[in-house]
C-alpha positions as CSV (number, residue, x, y, z in Angstrom):
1,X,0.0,0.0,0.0
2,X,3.1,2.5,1.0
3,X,4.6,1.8,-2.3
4,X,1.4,2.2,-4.0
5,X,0.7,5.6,-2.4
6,X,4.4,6.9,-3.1
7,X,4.4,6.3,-6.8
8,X,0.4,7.9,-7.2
9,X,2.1,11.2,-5.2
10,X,5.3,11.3,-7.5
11,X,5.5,10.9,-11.3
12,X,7.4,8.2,-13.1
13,X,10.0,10.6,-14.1
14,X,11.0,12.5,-11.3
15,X,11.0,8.3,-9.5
16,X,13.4,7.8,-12.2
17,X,16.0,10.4,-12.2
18,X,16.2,10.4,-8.2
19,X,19.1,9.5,-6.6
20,X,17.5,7.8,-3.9
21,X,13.9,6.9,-3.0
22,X,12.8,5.1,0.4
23,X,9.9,4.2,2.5
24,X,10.7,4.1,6.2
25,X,7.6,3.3,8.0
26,X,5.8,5.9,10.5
27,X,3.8,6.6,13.8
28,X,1.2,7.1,15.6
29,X,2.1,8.6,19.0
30,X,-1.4,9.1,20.4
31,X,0.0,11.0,24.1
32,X,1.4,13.9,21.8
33,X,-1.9,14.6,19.6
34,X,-4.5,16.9,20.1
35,X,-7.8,16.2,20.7
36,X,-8.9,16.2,16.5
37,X,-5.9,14.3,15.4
38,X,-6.5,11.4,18.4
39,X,-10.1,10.7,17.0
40,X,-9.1,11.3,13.1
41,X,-6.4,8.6,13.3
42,X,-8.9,6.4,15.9
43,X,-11.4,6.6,13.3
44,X,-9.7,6.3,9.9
45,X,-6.4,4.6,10.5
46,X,-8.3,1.7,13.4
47,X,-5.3,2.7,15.8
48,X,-6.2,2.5,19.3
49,X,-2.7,2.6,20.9
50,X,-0.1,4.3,20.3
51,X,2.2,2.6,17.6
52,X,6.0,3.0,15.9
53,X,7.1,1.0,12.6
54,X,9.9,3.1,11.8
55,X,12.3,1.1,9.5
56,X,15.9,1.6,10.4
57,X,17.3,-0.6,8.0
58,X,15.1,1.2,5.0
59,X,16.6,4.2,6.4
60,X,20.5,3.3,6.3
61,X,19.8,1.6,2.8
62,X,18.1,4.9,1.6
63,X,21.5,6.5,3.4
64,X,23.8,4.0,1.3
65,X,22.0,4.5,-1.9
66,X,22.9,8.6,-1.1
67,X,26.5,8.1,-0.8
């Protein structure tokens, strides 16, 4: 779905002449939102705790790619 959603916001040809592309995950961290964003992300992402899938290794490979 990530990948799906990253080349629908980016054309073909800027993907293509890019150095380096990389999807690294995300968060939720319910304590830190406001009121609005708690219940938006309760309602339309089905999180009811507070959740991290960062990707390190997608990061340091986006890193390598870089250098």
């Amino acid at each position: 779905m990530a990948a799906k959603q990253f080349n629908q916001a980016f054309p073909a040809e800027l993907r293509q002449h890019a150095t380096a592309t990389g999807l690294f995950g995300g968060e939720f961290i319910l304590e830190k939102m406001g009121f609005a964003g708690k219940f938006l992300v309760k309602k339309i992402a089905k999180v009811e705790k507070s959740i991290s899938k960062i990707s390190a290794e997608a990061i340091q490979e986006f890193i390598r790619k870089l250098l």
